[in-house]
Structure formats: C-alpha cells, structure tokens
C-alpha positions as CSV (number, residue, x, y, z in Angstrom):
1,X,-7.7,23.8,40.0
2,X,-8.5,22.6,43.5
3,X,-7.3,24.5,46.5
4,X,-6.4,23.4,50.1
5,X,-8.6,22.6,52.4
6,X,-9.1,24.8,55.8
7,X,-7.6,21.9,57.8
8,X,-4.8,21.3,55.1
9,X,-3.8,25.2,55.6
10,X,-3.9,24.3,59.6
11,X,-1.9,21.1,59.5
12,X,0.8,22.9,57.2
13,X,0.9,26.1,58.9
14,X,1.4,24.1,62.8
15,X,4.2,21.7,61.0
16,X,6.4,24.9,60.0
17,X,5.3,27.4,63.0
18,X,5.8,24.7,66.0
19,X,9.6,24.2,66.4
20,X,9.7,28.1,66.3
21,X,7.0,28.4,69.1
22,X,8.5,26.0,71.1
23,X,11.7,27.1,70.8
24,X,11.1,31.0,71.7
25,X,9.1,29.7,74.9
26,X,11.8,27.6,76.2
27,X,14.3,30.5,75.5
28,X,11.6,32.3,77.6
29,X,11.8,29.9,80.3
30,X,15.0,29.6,80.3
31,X,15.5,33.7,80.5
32,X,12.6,33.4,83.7
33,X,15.2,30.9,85.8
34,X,17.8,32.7,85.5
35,X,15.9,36.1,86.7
36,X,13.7,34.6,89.2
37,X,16.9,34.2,92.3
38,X,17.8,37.5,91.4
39,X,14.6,39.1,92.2
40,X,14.4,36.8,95.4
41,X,17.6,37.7,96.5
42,X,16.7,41.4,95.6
43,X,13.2,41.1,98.3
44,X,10.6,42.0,95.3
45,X,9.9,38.7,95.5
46,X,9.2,37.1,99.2
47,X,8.0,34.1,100.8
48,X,5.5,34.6,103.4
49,X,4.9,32.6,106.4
50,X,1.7,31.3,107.8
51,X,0.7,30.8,111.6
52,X,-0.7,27.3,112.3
53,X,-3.3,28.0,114.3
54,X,-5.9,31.2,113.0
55,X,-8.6,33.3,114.1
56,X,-10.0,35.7,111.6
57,X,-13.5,37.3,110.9
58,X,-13.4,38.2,107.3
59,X,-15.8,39.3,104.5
60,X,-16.0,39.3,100.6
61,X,-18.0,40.8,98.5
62,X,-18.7,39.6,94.7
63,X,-20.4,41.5,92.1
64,X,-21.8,40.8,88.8
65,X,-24.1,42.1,86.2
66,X,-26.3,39.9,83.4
67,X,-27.5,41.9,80.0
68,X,-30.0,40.7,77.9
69,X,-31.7,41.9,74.5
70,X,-35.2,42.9,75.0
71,X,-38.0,44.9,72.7
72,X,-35.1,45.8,70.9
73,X,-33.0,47.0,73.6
74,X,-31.0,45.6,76.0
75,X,-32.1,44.9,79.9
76,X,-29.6,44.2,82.9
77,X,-29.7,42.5,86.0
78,X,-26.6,43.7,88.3
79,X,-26.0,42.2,92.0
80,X,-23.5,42.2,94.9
81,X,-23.5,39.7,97.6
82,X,-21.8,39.9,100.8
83,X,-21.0,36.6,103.1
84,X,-19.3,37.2,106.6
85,X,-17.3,34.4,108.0
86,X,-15.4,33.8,111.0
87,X,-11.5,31.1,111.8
88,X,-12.0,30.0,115.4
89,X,-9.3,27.8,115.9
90,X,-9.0,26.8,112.4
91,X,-12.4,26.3,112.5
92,X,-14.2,28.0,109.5
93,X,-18.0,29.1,109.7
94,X,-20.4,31.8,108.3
95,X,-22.2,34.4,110.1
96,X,-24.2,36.1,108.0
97,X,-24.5,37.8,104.7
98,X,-26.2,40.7,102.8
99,X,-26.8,41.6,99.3
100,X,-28.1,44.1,96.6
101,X,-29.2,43.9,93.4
102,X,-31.1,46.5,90.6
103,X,-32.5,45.6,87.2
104,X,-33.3,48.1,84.4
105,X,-33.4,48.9,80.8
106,X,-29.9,50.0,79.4
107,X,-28.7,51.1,76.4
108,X,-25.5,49.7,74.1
109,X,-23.7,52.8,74.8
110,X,-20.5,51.9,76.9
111,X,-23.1,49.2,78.7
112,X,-20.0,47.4,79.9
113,X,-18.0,50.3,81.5
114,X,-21.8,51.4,83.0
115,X,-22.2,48.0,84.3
116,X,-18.7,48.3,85.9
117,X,-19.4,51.3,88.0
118,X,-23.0,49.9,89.1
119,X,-21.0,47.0,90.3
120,X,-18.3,49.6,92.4
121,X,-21.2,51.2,93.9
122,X,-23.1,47.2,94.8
123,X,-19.3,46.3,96.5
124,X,-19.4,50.0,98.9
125,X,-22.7,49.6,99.8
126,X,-22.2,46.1,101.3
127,X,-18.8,47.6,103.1
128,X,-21.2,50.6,104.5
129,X,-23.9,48.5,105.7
130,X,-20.9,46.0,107.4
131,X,-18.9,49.1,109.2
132,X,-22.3,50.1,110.4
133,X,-22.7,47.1,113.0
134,X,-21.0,46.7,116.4
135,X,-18.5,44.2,115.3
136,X,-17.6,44.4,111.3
137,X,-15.1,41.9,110.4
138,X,-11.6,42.5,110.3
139,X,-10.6,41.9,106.7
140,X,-13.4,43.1,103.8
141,X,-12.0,42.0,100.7
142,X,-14.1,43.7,97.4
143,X,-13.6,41.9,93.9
144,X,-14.0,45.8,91.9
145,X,-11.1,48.7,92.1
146,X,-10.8,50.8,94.9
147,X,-11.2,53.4,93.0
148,X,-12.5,54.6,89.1
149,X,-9.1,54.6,87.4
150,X,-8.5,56.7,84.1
151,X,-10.2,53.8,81.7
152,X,-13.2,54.1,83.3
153,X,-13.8,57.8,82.5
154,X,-16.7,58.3,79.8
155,X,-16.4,60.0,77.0
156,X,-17.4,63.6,76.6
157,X,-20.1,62.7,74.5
158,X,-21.8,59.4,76.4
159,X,-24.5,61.3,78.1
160,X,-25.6,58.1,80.1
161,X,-22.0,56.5,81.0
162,X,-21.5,60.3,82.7
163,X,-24.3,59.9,84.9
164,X,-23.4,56.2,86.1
165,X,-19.6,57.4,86.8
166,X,-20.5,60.8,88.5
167,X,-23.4,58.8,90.9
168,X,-20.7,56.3,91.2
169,X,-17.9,58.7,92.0
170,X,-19.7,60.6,94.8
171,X,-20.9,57.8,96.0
172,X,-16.7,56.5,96.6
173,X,-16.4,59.9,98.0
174,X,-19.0,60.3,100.5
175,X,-17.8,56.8,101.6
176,X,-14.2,57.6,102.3
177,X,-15.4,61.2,103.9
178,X,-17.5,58.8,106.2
179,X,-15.5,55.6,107.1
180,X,-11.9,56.8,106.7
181,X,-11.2,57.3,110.6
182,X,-12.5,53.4,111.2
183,X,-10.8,51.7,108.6
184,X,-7.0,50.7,108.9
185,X,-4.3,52.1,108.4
186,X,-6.5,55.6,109.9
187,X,-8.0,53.2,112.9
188,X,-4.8,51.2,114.1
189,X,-7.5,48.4,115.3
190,X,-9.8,48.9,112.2
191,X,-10.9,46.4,109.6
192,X,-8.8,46.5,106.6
193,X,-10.8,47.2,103.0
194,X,-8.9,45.5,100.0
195,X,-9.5,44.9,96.6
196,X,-9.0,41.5,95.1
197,X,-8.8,42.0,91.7
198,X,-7.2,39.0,88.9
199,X,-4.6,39.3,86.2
200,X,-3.2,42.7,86.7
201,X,0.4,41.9,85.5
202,X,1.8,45.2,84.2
203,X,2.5,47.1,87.7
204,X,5.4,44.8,88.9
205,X,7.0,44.0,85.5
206,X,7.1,47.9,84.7
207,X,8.6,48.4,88.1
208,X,11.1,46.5,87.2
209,X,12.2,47.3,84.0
210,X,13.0,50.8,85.5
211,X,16.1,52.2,86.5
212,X,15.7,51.7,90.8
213,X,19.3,53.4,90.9
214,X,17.0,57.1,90.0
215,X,14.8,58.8,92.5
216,X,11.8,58.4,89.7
217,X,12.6,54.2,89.3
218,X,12.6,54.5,93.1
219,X,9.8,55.9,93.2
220,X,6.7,53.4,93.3
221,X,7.9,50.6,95.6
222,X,7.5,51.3,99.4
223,X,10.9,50.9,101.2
224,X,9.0,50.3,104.2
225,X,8.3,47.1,102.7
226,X,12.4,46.1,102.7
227,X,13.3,47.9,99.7
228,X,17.2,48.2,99.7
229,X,19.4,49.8,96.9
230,X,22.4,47.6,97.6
231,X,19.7,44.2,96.9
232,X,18.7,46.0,93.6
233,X,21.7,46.1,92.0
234,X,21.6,42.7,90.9
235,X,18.6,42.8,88.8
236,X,19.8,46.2,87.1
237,X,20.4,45.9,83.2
238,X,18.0,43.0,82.6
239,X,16.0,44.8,80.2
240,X,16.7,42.7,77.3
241,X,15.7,39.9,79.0
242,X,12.6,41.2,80.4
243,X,11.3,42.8,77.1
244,X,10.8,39.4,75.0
245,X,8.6,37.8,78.2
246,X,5.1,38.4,78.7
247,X,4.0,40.1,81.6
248,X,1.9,37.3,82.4
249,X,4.3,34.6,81.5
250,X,6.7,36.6,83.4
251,X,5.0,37.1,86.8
252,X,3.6,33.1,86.7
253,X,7.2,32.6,86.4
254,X,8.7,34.5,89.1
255,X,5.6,33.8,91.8
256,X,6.0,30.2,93.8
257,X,3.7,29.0,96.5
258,X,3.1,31.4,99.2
259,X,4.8,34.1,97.8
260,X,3.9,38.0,96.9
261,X,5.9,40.8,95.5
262,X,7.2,43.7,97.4
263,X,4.4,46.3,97.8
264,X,4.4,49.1,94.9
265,X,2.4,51.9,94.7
266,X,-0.2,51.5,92.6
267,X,-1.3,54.9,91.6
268,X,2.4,55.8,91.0
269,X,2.1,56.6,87.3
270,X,-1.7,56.8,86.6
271,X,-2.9,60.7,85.7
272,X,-6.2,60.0,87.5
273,X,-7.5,58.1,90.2
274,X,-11.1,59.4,90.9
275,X,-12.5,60.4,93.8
276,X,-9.5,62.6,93.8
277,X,-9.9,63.3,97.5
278,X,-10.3,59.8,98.6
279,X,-7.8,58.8,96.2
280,X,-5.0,60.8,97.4
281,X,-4.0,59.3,100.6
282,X,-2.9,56.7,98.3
283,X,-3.2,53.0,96.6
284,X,-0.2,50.3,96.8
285,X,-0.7,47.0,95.9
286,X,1.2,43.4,95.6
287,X,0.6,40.5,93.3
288,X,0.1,36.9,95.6
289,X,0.1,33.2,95.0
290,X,-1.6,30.6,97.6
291,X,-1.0,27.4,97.2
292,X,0.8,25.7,94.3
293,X,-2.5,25.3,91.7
294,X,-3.6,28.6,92.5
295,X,-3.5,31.7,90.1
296,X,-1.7,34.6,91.0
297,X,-3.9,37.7,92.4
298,X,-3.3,41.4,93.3
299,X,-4.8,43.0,96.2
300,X,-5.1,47.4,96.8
301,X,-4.9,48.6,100.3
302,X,-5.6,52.5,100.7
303,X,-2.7,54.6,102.6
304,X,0.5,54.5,102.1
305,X,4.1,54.0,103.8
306,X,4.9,53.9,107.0
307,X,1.7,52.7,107.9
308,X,1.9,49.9,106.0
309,X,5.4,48.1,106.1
310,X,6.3,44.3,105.6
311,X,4.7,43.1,108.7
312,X,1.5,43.8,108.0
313,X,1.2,43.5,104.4
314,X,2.5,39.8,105.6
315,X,-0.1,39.6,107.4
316,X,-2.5,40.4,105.1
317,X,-0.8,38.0,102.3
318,X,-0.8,34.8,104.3
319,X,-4.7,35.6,105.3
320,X,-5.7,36.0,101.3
321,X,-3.3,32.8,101.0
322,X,-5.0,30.7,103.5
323,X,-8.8,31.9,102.2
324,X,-8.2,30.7,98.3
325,X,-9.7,28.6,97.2
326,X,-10.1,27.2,93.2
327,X,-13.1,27.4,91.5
328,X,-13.4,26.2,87.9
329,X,-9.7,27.2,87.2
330,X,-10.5,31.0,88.9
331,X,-8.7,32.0,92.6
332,X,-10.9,33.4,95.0
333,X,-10.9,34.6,98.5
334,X,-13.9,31.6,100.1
335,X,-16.4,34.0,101.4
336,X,-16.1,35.6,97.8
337,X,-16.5,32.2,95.9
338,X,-19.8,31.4,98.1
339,X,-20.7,34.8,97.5
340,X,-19.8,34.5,93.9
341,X,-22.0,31.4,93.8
342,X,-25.3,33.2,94.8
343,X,-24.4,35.2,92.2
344,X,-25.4,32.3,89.2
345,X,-29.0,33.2,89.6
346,X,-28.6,36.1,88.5
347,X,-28.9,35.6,84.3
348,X,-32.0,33.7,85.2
349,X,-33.7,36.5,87.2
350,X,-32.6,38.2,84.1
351,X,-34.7,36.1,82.0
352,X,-37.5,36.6,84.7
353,X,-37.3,40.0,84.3
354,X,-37.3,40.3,80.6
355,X,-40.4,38.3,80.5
356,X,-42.3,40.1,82.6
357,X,-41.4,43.1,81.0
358,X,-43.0,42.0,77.5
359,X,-46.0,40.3,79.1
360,X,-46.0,43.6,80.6
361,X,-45.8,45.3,77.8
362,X,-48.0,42.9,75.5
363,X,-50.9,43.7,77.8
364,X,-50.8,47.0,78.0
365,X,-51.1,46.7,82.2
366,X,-48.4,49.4,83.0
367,X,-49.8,52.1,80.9
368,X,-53.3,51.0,82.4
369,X,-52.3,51.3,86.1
370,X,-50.5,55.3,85.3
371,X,-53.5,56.2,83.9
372,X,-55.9,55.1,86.0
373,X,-53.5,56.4,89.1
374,X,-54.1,60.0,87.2
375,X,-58.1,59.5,87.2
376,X,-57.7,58.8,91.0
377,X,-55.8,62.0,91.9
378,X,-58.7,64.0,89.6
C-alpha cells in the first residue's frame, strides 16, 4: 500500500486549515477596529507631532557578537560601535564615532545570555567615553536594556555566565554612581540615555487587560503622561476581546504613523532589575511607530514621574520618529543603522581570528614565545 506523499499531506492539510485561519484573523481584525478608537479616545494611544524645522545632536550605539566553532570549542568576536551625529537646520551630518570590540574563547554554557551582557557592558562604555567630552550629544540611544532584568540572571550552577553578569552588573553600577547627576531627568539640561530595544509587546497589552479602576491596575502607567480615570472607562471589560489577539498582532494594530502609547512603567511587575541601586530610581517605557512602513519600537528612559510627563516624552518620540530609518525590514534610530553597518565585519574578523588561532596553535609559536619569556627572566 502506497502512502501520501509529504506535499500531498501539505496540500490537504492547507485546503481544510485555510478558511479556519482566515476566518479567526479577520475576526481578529475585526475585534482590533473596534478597540483601537477606544484606546485613542482613552490617551494610551497618542499621536505625536513633529516640529518642521530640527536641531539635534544625537548618538547610537549598536552592539553585536559573532561565535564560531574552533579546536572543538567555540570562539567569539563581540563589538559596539558608537556614531555621533548632529540636525542643523534639517541638515543631517556625522561628527564622530568610537567603538570597542574583544574576541576570546568561550564555552557553550549559556554563551548567548554571556554574549548578552558583554554587549551591555560594549553599549556603557561608549556612553562613558561620550559624557566624558565637553559637549556629549543630547540624545544617546543604546540598542541593549538599561538594565540586567530577571532572565538574564545565571544559574546557580553556571560558574562562567556568573562572572560575565557580576563584571557586567558592577560595571552598570559604577556607571549610574558616576553619571547620574549629568544625565536627564537628574541634570534638567543633560543628555538623555535611552534604550531602543524591538518587539517587546507584552508591557502595554498587560496594562491593559488590568483592572485601571484598582490602585494595583493603576499602578504602572504614569498619570503625568495624561492618564485620566474618567478616559479609562471606556476600554474597561474588554478582556474577552483582548485575550484571543496576539500581543504583537494587537499592538501593530492599535499603533498608526507617528504614534506611541502612554508611558508605563516598565519595572512595575518585574521581581528584579539589577543593579538594584541604579535600578530603583526607576524604568518607564512606551512602544512608537515612525512612519507608516516602519516597525513598532519601545524605548526605556531612567526616572520616573514628575520628571518625565507628556511633554517631554513627546519630545523624545517625535526625535526617535524622525531618526528611523528601514533597513532590510528592521527600524532603527540612523546613527544606530550606520553604526549597525560597521558592525558586518565583525563574523569575518571572526574568521580572522579563528585562523590565527589554529595556525597558532599548529605551530606551536605561543607556547614557544611563554617559554622562552621564562628563560629570559632566569
């Protein structure tokens, strides 16, 4: 007896899955139309305005790592890059840049979640060496968290993910301790640190699927950014409706062009945000669109109300708005997508690297030079 062949089972199981597929995601869309006023109306979901004429000095930092196996291990290469760029008039220019890098051997253990904090630590250095010049720009947008949230937190037994997130950790620390006073909201006329990071869909659509008439549902959106009991009440009971969207579906849904959602706070919630110190000032957050193409975004700011109210966080919207740019189907700020672009050398220095280290190896030269180093100092 002859079976079905793989693209029989395929063809059959499309023709009897599609119509219900179809139909749930137009029930979907359907459900998102009829919420998405209500949310507008309530204010957690704004337009923002943009001046037509801009002056801005801004800088992004991107980070990435590159692993490769090697003598049967694994090797990395893991970089930040910094560009600096200044709006005159609507005119856009660079003026300068900086960058870090380190390669070693590495280990499978949690290599990922390593690689994660090594890239934290490349993004503060780059802020560091920027606030230590006369005239640091006034917007420095990183593309890792502010700070190491709970998932991030080795295990007990992962000996060398605990060294990467404790050098990482005071490193955060001794940065906050250090530039705190000169950043905004601390420094009225500081630069502002943010966080840029993508497709972090949960915070708003959890907010909402609380009860905002409690003191606890209440609790993580910042009424200094317009939050008003009487607005809420007509988003109230729309749990059923919420439940059977995806987050992501939902929030692509609600989001237009130059829009963002009321500011939320974003450690509200989270057991752990480490550095606890430097953490506890606070975190809020608010999802953005640009222009009509682009993908939706969410940006961290430390501090909390009334420091930073709708004004401002306007302020910083429209300047993320006017800065993205796309890049094969990915949003970025632009002096993070040239920064980004440095960034594709970076698997081939890999390659470099690995080379060297077997030719290295092959040859015996390392173990030569230590050893004859020893004979010297006899």
């Amino acid at each position: 007896m002859t079976g079905k062949t793989l693209a029989q089972s395929l063809a059959i199981e499309s023709q009897i899955r599609l119509p219900g597929s179809a139909g749930r995601i137009l029930a979907q869309i359907r459900d998102i139309e009829s919420v998405a006023p209500l949310f507008r109306d309530a204010g957690l979901v704004r337009a923002v305005a943009r001046p037509s004429v801009m002056d801005l000095t801004v800088s992004g930092v991107a980070t990435n790592s590159s692993i490769k196996k090697a003598l049967g291990g694994f090797i990395y290469a893991s970089a930040g890059v910094r560009i600096d760029m200044q709006i005159r008039q609507n005119q856009l220019s660079t003026r300068g840049g900086d960058s870090v890098a380190e390669m070693d051997d590495i280990d499978f253990e949690a290599h990922r979640k390593r690689l994660e904090l090594i890239e934290m630590r490349h993004g503060y250095r780059l802020a560091e060496r920027l606030l230590e010049v006369a005239d640091p720009s006034a917007l420095i947008l990183l593309d890792t968290p502010l700070f190491i949230d709970r998932q991030m937190v080795p295990r007990e037994r992962d000996r060398k993910h605990w060294v990467e997130y404790e050098k990482t950790r005071e490193l955060i620390a001794a940065f906050w301790d250090r530039y705190r006073g000169n950043l905004f909201p601390w420094d009225p006329r500081g630069p502002i640190l943010a966080s840029i990071v993508a497709e972090r869909f949960t915070a708003i659509v959890s907010i909402a699927r609380q009860d905002l008439r409690s003191g606890d549902g209440r609790r993580a959106l910042l009424t200094s950014d317009g939050y008003d009991s009487e607005r809420m009440r007509g988003i109230e009971g729309l749990d059923d409706k919420l439940s059977g969207i995806g987050d992501q579906r939902f929030v692509n849904g609600i989001l237009g062009a130059f829009t963002r959602t009321m500011a939320f706070r974003v450690s509200e919630g989270q057991s752990r945000m480490e550095p606890r110190e430097a953490a506890g000032p606070g975190v809020v957050g608010f999802h953005f669109k640009g222009g009509r193409a682009s993908t939706i975004q969410m940006v961290q700011l430390t501090g909390d109300e009334p420091d930073w109210n709708s004004a401002i966080l306007d302020e910083v919207a429209w300047k993320l708005m006017v800065l993205d740019m796309q890049n094969r189907r990915q949003a970025r700020p632009i002096p993070q997508l040239l920064a980004a672009e440095q960034l594709r050398i970076l698997d081939q220095f890999a390659g470099f690297y690995r080379q060297g280290l077997n030719d290295a190896m092959k040859s015996n030269e390392i173990e030569d030079t230590w050893l004859g180093g020893l004979d010297l100092e006899d």
